[in-house]
C-alpha positions as CSV (number, residue, x, y, z in Angstrom):
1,X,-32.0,-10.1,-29.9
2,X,-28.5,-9.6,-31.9
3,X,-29.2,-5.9,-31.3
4,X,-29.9,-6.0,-27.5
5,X,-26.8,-8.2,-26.8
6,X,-24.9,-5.6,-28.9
7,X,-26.0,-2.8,-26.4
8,X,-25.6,-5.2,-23.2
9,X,-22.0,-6.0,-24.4
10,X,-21.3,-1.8,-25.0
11,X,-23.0,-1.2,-21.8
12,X,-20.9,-3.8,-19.9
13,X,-17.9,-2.8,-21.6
14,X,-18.2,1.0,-20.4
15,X,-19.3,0.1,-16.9
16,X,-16.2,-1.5,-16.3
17,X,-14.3,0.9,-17.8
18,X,-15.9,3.6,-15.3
19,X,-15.0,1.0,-12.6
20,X,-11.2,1.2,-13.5
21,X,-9.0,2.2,-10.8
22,X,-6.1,4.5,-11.6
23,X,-2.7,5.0,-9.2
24,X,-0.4,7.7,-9.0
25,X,2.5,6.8,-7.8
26,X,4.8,9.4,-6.3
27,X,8.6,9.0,-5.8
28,X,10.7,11.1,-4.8
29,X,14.5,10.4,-3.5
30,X,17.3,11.2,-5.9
31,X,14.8,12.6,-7.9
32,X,10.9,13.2,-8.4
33,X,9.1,10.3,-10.8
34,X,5.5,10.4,-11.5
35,X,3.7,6.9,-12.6
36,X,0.6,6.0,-13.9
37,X,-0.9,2.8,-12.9
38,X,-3.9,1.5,-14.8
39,X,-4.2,-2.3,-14.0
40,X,-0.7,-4.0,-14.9
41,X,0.6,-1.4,-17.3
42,X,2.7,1.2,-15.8
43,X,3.0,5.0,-17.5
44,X,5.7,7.1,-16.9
45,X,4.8,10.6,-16.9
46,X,7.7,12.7,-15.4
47,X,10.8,12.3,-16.5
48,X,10.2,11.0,-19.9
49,X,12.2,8.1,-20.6
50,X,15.5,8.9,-23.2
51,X,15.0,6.6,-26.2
52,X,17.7,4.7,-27.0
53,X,20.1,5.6,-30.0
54,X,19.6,3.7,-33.4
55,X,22.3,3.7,-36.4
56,X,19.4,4.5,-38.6
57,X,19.6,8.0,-37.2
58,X,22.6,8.8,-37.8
59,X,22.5,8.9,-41.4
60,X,22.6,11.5,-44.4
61,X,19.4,10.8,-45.5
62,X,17.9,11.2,-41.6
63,X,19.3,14.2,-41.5
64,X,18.1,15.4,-44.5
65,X,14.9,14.9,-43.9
66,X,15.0,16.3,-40.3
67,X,16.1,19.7,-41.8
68,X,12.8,19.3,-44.5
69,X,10.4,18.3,-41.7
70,X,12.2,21.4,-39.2
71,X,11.9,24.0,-41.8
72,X,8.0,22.9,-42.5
73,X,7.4,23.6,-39.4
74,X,9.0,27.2,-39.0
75,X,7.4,27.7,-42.5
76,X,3.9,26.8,-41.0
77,X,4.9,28.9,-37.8
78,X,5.9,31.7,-39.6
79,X,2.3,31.8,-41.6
80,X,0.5,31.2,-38.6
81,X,2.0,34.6,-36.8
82,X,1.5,36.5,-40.0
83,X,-2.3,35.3,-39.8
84,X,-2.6,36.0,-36.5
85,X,-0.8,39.9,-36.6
86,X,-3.4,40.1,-40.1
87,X,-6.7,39.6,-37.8
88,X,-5.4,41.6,-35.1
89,X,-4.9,44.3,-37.6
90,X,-8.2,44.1,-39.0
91,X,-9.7,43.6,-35.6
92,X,-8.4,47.5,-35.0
93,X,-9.3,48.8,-37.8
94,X,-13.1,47.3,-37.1
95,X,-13.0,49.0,-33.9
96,X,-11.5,52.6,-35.3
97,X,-14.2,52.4,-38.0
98,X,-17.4,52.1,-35.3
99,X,-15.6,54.3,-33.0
100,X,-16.6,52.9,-29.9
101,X,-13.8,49.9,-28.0
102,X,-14.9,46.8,-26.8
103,X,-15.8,46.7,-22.9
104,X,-13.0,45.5,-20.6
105,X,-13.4,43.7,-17.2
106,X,-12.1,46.5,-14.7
107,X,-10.2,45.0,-11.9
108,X,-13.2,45.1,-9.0
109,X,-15.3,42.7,-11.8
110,X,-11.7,40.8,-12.5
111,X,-11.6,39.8,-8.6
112,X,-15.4,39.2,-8.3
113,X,-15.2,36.9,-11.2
114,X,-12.1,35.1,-9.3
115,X,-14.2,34.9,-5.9
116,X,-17.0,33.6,-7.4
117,X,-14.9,31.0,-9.4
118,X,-13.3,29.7,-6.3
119,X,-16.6,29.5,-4.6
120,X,-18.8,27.7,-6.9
121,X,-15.8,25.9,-8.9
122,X,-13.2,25.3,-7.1
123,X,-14.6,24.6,-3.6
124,X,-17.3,22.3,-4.7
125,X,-14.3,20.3,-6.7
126,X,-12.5,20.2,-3.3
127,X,-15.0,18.9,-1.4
128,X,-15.9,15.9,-3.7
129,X,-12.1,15.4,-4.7
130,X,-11.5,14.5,-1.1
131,X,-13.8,12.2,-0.5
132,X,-13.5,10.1,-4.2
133,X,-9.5,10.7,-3.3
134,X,-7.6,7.7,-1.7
135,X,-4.2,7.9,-0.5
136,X,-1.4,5.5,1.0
137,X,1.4,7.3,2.5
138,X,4.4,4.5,2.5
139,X,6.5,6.4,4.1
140,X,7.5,10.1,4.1
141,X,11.4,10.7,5.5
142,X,12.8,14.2,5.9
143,X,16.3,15.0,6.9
144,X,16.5,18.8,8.4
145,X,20.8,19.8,7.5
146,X,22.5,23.1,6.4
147,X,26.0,24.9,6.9
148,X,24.7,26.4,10.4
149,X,23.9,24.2,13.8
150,X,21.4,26.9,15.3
151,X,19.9,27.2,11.9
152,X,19.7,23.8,12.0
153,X,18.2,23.7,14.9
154,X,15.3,26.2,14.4
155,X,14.3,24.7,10.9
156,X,14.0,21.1,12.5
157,X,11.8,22.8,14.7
158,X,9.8,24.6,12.0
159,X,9.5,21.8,10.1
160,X,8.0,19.5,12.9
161,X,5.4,21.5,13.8
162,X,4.3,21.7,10.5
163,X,4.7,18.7,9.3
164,X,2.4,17.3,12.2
165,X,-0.1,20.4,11.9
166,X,-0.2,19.4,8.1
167,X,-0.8,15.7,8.7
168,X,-3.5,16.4,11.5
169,X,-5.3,18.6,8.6
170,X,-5.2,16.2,5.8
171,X,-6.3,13.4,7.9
172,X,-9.3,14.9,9.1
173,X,-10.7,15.9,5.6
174,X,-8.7,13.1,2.9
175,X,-9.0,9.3,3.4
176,X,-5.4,8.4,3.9
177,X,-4.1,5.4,5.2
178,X,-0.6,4.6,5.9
179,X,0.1,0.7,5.0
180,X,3.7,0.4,6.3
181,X,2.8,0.4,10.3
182,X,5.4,-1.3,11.2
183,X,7.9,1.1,10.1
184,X,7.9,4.9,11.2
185,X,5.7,6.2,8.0
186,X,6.7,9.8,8.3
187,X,10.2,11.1,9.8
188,X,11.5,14.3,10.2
189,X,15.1,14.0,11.5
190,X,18.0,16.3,11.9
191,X,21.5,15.9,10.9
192,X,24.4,18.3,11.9
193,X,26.8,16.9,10.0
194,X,25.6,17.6,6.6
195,X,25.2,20.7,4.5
196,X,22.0,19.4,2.4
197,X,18.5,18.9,3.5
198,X,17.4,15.0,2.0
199,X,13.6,13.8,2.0
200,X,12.3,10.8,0.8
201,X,8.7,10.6,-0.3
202,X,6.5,7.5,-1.2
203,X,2.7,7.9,-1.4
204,X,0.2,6.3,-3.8
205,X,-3.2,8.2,-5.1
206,X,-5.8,6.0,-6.1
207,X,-9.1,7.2,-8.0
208,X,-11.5,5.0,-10.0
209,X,-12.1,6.5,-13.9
210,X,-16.2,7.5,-13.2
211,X,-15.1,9.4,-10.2
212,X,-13.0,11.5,-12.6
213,X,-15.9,12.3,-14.8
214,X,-18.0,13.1,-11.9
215,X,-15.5,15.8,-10.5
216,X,-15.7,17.1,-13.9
217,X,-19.2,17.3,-14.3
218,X,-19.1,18.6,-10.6
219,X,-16.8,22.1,-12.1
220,X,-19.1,22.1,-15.4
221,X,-22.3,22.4,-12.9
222,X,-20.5,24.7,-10.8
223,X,-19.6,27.3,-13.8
224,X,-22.6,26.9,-15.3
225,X,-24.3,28.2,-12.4
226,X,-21.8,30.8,-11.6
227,X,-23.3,34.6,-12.2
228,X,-21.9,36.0,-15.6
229,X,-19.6,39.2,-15.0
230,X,-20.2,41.1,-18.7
231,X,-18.0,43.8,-18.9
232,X,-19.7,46.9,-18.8
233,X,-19.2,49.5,-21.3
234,X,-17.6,52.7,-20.9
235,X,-20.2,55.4,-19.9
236,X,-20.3,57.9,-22.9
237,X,-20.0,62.1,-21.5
238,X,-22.7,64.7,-23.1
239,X,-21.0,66.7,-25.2
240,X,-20.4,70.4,-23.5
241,X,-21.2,73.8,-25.4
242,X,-18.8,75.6,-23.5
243,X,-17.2,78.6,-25.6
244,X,-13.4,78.4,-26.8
245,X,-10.9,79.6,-24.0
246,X,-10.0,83.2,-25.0
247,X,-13.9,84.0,-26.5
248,X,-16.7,85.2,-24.7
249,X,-19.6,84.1,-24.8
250,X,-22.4,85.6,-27.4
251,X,-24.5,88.2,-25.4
252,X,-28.9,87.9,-26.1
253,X,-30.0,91.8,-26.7
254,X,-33.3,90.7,-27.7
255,X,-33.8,89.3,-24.2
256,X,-32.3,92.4,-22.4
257,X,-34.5,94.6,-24.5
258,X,-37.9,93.0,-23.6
259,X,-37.1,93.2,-19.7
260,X,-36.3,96.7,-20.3
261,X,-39.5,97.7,-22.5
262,X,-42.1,97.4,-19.2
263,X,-39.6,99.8,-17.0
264,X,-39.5,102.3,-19.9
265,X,-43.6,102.6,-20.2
266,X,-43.4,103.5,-16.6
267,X,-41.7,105.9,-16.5
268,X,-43.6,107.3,-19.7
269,X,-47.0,107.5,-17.3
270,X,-45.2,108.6,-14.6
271,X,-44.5,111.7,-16.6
């Protein structure tokens, strides 16, 4: 029994782990912020956060060993490129000794390969990604400005139409919702009095952990049953018997000398 509650408490423990739900938060005003959100902790992924200077980093010994642990590594780097250059070398001198090079994808298998990537990778990660994918769109403020009023002018108009072609798109194949009703969600304004264009961006991603693994295993299926392009290898000419330019060829007498054998003995009756 000790063993089955053992596997009942792993089994729980993973299932809710799968069951997680994970939140990207995206900000952008002043400047662009990427947070993770799993449960109550908060990641900050872009930009890093600057640490905070100590005292204890300012001294001799620090810096001491900062220069040790920053010449190990160029040491380390340095043996690593020599390594690397040594089997390249030797990789050469493989292929000069068998005399034939390695096949190379030419560039109608390169984009084959691409177009069958996108179709049985890509596509199929598309089409589940936007149904496992959950968004909230707070709110989504654009401010159309530059030196020029008429250029003004005909970039507010670009941008409205494609802001609303872009949002009729997304809602049609994502699951977006837009929390903040009350409020206009997204804005595209124009302002003739400024010089710089200002947007303001708020909008929350939400996917639960299992649904990551299953997009994943969605691409591994997808590869695995892509068709393989192999390079093919280079077709190999016959080698030609032509004569050197500047010699002719070597004349057969033998051969001449038995067609002309049968005309002679005519002529020998004949007589």
């Amino acid at each position: 029994m000790t063993v089955l509650y053992i596997l009942l408490g792993i089994a729980a423990f993973f299932t809710l782990l799968a069951c997680l739900n994970l939140t990207l938060i995206l900000k952008a005003e002043d400047e662009l912020t990427l947070t993770l959100r799993v449960l109550c902790f908060r990641i900050r992924l872009h930009p890093k956060r600057k640490s905070r200077p100590r005292l204890k980093d300012y001294r001799i010994k620090t810096f001491r060993k900062r220069r040790l642990r920053e010449e190990k590594r160029f040491r380390k780097r340095e043996l690593a490129k020599a390594a690397a250059a040594r089997k390249k070398e030797e990789k050469k001198k493989a292929v000069k000794a068998a005399g034939q090079e390695p096949p190379k994808r030419s560039l109608k298998e390169n984009v084959a390969f691409g177009i069958d990537l996108v179709k049985y990778v890509i596509l199929r990660v598309i089409t589940r990604f936007g149904k496992r994918l959950r968004i909230d769109v707070h709110h989504i403020d654009v401010v159309v400005a530059s030196g020029d009023a008429a250029k003004t002018a005909v970039t507010f108009g670009y941008v409205c139409q494609g802001v609303a072609y872009l949002k009729e798109l997304l809602d049609r194949h994502l699951q977006i919702r837009y929390p903040d009703k009350r409020e206009g969600t997204i804005s595209v304004r124009v302002d003739y009095l400024t010089e710089q264009p200002t947007f303001k961006v708020h909008i929350d991603f939400h996917i639960r952990v299992w649904q990551v693994v299953s997009l994943g295993m969605t691409a591994l299926k997808g590869y695995l049953v892509m068709p393989k392009h192999e390079p093919k290898p280079k077709d190999t000419k016959p080698e030609s018997h032509d004569t050197p330019s500047g010699q002719s060829a070597p004349i057969d007498h033998t051969q001449n000398k038995k067609e002309n054998a049968p005309q002679q003995a005519g002529k020998e009756v004949s007589s």
